[in-house]
LUMMI-249441 format. One record per residue (C-alpha): x, y, z. Coordinates in steps of 0.25 Angstrom, whole numbers, plus 5000, padded with zeros to 4 digits. Example, Ala and Ser with C-alpha at 12.3 -4.5 7.8 and 13.67 -1.06 7.14 Angstrom:
REM LUMMI-249441
504949825031
505549965029
//
This chain:
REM LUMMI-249441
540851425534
540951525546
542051615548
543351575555
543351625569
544251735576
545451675578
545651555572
546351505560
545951415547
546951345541
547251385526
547051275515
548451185513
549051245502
549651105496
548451005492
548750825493
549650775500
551150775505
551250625497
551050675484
552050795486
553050675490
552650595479
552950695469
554150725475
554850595470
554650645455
555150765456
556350745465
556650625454
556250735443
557350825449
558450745452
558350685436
558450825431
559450855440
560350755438
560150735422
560550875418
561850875425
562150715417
561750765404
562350905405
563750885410
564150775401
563650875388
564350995394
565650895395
565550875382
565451005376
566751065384
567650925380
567050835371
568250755371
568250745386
566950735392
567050595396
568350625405
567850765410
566350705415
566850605426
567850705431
566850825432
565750725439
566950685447
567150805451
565550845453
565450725462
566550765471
566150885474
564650855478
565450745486
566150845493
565050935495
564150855501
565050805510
565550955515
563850985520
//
C-alpha cells in the first residue's frame, strides 16, 4: 500500500457492521418488549395499590380513577 496523497481524503471504516434490515427486524421485538412492560406494570400495580388504601372499595374506586386517567390523556392529546 502506498501513502495517501497530499490532499486527498480516505474515508474511515463504517462504524456499524450488516444491514439497516436487521436493525429493523429487531425493532419489532423490542418496541413489542417495551410496550408489554410498559403496559403490565401499570395493570397489575394499580389494582394492588387500590386495594391496600380500601379493601372494601377497590371495585368501585378502579373504573372511576381509570375514568378519570382516560379523560385526561383525552384532553391532552387533543390540546397539542
Amino acid at each position: 500500500m502506498s501513502a495517501p496523497q497530499p490532499g486527498t481524503q480516505t474515508a474511515p471504516p463504517p462504524l456499524v457492521r450488516g444491514s439497516i434490515r436487521r436493525l429493523l427486524i429487531w425493532k419489532i421485538p423490542a418496541n413489542i418488549s417495551v410496550y408489554l412492560i410498559v403496559g403490565a406494570v401499570p395493570v397489575v400495580l394499580l389494582p394492588l395499590h387500590f386495594e391496600s388504601v380500601d379493601p372494601a372499595g377497590k371495585v368501585g374506586n378502579l373504573p372511576i380513577v381509570a375514568a378519570v386517567g382516560a379523560c385526561a390523556v383525552w384532553f391532552i392529546r387533543s390540546v397539542r
